[in-house]
N, CA, C and O atoms as a GROMACS GRO file, in nm:
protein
  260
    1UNK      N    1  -1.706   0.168  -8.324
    1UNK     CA    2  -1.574   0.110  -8.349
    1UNK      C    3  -1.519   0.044  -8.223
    1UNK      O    4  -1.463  -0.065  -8.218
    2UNK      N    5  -1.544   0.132  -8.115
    2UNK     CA    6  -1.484   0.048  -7.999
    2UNK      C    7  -1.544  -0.031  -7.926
    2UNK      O    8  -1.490  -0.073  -7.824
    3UNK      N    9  -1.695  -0.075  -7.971
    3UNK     CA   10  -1.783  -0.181  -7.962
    3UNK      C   11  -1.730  -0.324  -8.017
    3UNK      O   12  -1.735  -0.437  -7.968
    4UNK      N   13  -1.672  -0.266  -8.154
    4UNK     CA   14  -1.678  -0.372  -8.242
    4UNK      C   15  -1.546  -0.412  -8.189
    4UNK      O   16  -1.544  -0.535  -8.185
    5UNK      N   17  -1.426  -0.358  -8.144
    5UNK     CA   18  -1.302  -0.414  -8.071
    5UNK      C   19  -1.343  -0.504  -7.978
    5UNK      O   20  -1.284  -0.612  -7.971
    6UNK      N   21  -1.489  -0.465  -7.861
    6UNK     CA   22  -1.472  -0.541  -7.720
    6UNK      C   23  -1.532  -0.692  -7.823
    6UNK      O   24  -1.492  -0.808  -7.818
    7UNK      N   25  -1.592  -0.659  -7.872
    7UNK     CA   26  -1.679  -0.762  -7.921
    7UNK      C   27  -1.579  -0.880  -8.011
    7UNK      O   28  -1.604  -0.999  -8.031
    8UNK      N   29  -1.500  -0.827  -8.041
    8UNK     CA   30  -1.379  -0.915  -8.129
    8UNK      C   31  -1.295  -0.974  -8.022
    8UNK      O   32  -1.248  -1.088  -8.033
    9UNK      N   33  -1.270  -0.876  -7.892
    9UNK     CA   34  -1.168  -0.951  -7.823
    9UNK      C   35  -1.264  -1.019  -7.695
    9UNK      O   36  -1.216  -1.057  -7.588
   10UNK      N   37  -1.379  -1.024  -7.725
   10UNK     CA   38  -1.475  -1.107  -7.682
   10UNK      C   39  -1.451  -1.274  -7.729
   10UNK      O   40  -1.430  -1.383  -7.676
   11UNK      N   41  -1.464  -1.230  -7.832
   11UNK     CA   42  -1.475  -1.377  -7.946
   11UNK      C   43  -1.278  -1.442  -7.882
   11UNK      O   44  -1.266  -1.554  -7.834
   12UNK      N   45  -1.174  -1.363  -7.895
   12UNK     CA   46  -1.068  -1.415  -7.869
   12UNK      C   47  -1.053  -1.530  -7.712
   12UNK      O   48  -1.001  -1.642  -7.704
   13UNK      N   49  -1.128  -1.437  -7.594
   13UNK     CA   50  -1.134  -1.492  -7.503
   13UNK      C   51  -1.288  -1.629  -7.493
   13UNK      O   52  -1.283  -1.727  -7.419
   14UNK      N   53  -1.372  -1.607  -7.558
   14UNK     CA   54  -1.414  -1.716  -7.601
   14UNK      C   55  -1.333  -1.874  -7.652
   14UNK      O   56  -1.340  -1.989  -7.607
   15UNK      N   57  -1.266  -1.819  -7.754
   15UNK     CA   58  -1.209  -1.957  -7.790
   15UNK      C   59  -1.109  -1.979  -7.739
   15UNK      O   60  -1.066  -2.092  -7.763
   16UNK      N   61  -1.021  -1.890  -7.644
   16UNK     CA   62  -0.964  -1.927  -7.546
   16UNK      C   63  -1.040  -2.052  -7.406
   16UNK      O   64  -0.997  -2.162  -7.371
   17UNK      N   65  -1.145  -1.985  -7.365
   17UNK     CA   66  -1.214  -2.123  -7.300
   17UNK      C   67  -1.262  -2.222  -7.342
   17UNK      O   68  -1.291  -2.303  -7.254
   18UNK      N   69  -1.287  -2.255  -7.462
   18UNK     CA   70  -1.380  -2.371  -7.520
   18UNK      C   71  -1.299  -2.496  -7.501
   18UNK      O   72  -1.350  -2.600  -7.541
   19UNK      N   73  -1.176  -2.499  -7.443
   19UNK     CA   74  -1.125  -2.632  -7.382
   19UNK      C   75  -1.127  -2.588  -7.273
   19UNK      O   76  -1.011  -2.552  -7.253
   20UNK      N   77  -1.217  -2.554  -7.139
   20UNK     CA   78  -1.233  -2.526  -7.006
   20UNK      C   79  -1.217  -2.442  -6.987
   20UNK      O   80  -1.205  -2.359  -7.077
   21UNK      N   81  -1.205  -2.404  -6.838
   21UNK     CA   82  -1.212  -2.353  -6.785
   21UNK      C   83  -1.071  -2.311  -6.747
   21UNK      O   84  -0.995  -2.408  -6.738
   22UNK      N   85  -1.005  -2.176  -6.719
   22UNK     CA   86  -0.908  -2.134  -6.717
   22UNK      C   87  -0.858  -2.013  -6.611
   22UNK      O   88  -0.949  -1.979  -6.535
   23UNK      N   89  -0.749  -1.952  -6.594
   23UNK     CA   90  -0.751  -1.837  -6.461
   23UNK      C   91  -0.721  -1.725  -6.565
   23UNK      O   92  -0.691  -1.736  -6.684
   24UNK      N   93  -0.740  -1.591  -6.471
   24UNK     CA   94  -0.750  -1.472  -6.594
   24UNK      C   95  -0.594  -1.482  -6.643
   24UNK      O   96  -0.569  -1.445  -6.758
   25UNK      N   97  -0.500  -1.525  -6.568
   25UNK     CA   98  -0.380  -1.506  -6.638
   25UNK      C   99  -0.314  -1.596  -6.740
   25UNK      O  100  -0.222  -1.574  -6.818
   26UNK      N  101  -0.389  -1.707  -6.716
   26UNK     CA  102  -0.407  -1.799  -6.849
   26UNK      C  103  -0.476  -1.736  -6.996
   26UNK      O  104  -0.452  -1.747  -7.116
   27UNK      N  105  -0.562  -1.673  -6.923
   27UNK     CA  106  -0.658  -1.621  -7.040
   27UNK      C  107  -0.591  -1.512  -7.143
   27UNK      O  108  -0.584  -1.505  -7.266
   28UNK      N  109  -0.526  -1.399  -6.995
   28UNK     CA  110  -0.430  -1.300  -7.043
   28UNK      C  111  -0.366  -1.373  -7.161
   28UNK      O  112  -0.363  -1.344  -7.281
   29UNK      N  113  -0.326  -1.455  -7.105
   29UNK     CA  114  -0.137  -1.546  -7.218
   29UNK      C  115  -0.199  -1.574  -7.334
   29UNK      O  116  -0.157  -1.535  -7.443
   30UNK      N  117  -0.290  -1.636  -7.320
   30UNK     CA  118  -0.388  -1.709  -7.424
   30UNK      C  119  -0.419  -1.567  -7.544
   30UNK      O  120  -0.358  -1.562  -7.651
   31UNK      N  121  -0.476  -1.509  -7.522
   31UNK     CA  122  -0.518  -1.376  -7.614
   31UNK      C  123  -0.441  -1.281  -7.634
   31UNK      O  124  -0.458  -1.195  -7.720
   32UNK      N  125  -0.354  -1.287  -7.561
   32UNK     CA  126  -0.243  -1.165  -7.531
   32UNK      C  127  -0.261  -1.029  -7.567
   32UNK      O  128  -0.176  -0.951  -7.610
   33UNK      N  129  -0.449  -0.998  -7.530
   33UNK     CA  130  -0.522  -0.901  -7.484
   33UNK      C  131  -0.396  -0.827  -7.387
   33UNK      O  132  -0.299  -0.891  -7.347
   34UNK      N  133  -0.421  -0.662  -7.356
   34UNK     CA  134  -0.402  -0.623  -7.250
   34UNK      C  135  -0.525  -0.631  -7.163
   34UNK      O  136  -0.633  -0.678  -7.199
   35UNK      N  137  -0.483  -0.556  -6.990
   35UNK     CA  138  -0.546  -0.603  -6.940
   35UNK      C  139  -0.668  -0.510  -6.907
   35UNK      O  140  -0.760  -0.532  -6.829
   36UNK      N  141  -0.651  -0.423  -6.970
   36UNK     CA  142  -0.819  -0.348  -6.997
   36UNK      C  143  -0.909  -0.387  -7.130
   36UNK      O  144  -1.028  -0.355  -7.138
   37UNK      N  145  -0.841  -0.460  -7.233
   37UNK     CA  146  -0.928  -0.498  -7.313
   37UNK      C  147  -0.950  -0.671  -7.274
   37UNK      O  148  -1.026  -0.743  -7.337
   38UNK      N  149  -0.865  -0.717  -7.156
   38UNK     CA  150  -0.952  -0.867  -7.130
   38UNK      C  151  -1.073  -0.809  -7.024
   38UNK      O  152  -1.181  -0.863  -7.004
   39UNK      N  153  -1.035  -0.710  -6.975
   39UNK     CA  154  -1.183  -0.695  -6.836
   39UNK      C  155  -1.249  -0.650  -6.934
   39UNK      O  156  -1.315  -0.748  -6.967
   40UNK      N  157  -1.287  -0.530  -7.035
   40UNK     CA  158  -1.374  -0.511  -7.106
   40UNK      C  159  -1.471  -0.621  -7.176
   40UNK      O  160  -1.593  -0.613  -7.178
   41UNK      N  161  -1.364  -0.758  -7.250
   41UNK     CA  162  -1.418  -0.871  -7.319
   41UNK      C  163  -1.502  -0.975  -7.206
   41UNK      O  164  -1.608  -1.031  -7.234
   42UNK      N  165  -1.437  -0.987  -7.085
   42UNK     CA  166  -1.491  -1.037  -6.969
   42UNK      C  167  -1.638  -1.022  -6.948
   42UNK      O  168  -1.729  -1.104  -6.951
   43UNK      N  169  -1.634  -0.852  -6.920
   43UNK     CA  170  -1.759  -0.777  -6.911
   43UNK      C  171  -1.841  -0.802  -7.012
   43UNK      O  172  -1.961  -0.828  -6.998
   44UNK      N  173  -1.777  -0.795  -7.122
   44UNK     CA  174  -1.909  -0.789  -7.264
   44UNK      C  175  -1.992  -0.959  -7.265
   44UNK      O  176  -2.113  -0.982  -7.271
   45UNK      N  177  -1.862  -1.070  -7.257
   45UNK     CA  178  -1.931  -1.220  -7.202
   45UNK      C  179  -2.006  -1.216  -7.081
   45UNK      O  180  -2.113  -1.277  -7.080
   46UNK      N  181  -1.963  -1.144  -6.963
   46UNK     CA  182  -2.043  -1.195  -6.862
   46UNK      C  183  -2.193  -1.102  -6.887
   46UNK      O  184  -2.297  -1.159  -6.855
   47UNK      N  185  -2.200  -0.991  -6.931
   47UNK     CA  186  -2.334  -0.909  -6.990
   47UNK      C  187  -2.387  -1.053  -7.044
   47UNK      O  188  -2.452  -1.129  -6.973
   48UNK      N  189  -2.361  -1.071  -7.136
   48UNK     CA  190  -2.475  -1.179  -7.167
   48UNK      C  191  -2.478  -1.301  -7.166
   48UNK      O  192  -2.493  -1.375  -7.263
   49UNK      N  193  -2.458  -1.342  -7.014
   49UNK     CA  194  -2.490  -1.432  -6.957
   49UNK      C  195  -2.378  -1.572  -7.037
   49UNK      O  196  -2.427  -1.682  -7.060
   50UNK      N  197  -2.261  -1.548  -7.061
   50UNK     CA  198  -2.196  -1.637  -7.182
   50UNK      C  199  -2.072  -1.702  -7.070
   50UNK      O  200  -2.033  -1.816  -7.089
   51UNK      N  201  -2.029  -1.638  -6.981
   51UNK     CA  202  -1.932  -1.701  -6.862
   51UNK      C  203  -1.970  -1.693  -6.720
   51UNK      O  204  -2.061  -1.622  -6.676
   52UNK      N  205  -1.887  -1.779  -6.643
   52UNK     CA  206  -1.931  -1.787  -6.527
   52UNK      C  207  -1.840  -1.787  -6.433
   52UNK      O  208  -1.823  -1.905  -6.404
   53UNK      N  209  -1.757  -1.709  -6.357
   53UNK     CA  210  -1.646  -1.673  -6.285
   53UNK      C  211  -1.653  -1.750  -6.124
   53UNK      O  212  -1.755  -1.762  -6.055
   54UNK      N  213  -1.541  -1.787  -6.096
   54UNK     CA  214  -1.517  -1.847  -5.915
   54UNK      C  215  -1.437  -1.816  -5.888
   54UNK      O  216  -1.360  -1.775  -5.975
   55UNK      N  217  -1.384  -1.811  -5.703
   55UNK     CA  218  -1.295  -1.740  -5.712
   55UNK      C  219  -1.209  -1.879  -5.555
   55UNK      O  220  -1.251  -1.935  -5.454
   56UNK      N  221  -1.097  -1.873  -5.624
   56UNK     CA  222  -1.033  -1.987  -5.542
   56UNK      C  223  -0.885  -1.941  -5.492
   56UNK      O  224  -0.794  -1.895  -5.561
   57UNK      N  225  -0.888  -1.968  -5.335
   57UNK     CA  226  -0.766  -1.894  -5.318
   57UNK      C  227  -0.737  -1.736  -5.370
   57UNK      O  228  -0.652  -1.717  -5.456
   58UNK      N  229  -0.792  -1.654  -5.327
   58UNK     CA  230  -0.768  -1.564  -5.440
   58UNK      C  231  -0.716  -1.524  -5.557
   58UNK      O  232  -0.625  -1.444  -5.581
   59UNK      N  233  -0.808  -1.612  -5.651
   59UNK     CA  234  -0.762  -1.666  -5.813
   59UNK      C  235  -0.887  -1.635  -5.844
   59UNK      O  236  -0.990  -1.665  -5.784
   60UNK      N  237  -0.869  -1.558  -5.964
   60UNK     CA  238  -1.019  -1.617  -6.059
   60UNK      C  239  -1.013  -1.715  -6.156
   60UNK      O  240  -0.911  -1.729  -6.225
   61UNK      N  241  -1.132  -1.802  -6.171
   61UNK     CA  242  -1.125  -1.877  -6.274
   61UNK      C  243  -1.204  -1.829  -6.391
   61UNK      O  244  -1.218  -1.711  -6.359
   62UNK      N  245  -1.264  -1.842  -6.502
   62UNK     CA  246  -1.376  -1.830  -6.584
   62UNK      C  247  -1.387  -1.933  -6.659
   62UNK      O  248  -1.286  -1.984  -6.708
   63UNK      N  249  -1.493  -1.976  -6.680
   63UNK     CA  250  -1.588  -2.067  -6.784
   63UNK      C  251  -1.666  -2.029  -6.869
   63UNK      O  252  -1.764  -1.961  -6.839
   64UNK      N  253  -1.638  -2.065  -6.995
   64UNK     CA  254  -1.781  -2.080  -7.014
   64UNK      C  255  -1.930  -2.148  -6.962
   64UNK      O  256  -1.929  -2.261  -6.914
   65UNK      N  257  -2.025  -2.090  -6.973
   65UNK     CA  258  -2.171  -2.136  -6.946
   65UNK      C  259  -2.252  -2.199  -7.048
   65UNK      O  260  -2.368  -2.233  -7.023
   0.00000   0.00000   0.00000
């Protein structure tokens, strides 16, 4: 069950990037995930190889890959 949550709020932060690339607090706003189920969804995309994180000014960005 709590697979199937990361994996749903996986998919949320997904179509949150599919118009670019964005910062986690964009992403936050965008899904309006909290912020242990956006690092969880983060984690479950970056596991398989699906985003690609930079870090600017001390900002993160994420992309999709």
């Amino acid at each position: 069950m709590f697979t199937e949550k990361i994996g749903t709020n996986a998919g949320l932060v997904w179509a949150a990037l599919e118009n670019g690339e964005l910062n986690v607090k964009a992403v936050k706003k965008a899904t309006k995930l909290t912020e242990k189920d956006l690092n969880l969804a983060f984690g479950w995309l970056a596991r398989e190889g699906k985003v690609a994180f930079r870090e600017e000014e001390a900002e993160v960005f994420i992309a999709l890959v």
